[in-house]
N, C-alpha and C positions, 0 to 999 in steps of 0.2 A: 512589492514583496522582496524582501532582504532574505530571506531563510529559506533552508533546502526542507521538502517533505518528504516521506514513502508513502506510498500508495498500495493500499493494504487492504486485501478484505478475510473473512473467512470462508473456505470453501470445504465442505464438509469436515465440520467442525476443526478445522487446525487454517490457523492463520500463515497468510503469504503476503508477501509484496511481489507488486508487478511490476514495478519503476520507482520514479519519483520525477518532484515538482521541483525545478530548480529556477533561480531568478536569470532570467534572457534580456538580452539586448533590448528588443522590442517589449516585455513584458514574460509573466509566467510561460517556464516550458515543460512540457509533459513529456516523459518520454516513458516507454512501456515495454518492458523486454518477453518478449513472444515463449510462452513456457505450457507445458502441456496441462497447468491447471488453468491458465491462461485461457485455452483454445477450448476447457472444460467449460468454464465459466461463459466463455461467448453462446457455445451449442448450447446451452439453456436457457438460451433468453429466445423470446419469438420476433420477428421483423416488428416494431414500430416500439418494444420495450428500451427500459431505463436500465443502465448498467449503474449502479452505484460502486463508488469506494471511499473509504474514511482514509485520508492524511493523517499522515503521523510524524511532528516534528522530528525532524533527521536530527537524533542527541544519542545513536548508537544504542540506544537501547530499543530492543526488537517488541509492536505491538502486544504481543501475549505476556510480556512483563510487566508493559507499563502500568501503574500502578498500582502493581504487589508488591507487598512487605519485601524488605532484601533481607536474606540470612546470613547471617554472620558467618566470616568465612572462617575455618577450623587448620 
């Protein structure tokens, strides 16, 4: 793994990132910065559930953009 990601999910309907996936010495590294939708999203899940999150190539553009139309700037 050569490329940086963000780790994104939506949580009541508006999109966050919690970290991102960067390439490490030893192999992929996760890091996840502790935020109160963060601590949202844990208290909803019950002991033995799946936390998912979708990756989003780190190209600075933020998931709720990615691919919509761009508008021309004025």
């Amino acid at each position: 793994m050569d490329k940086k990601y963000k780790v994104s999910d939506k949580l009541n309907g508006k999109w966050h990132t919690y970290g991102n996936v960067t390439p490490g010495e030893k192999g992929p590294r996760l890091g996840l910065r502790v935020s109160p939708e963060l601590r949202e999203l844990l208290a909803n899940k019950k002991d033995g559930e799946w936390l998912n999150f979708l990756l989003f190539e780190s190209d600075g553009e933020s998931p709720q953009r990615a691919g919509l139309p761009r508008q021309p700037q004025r």
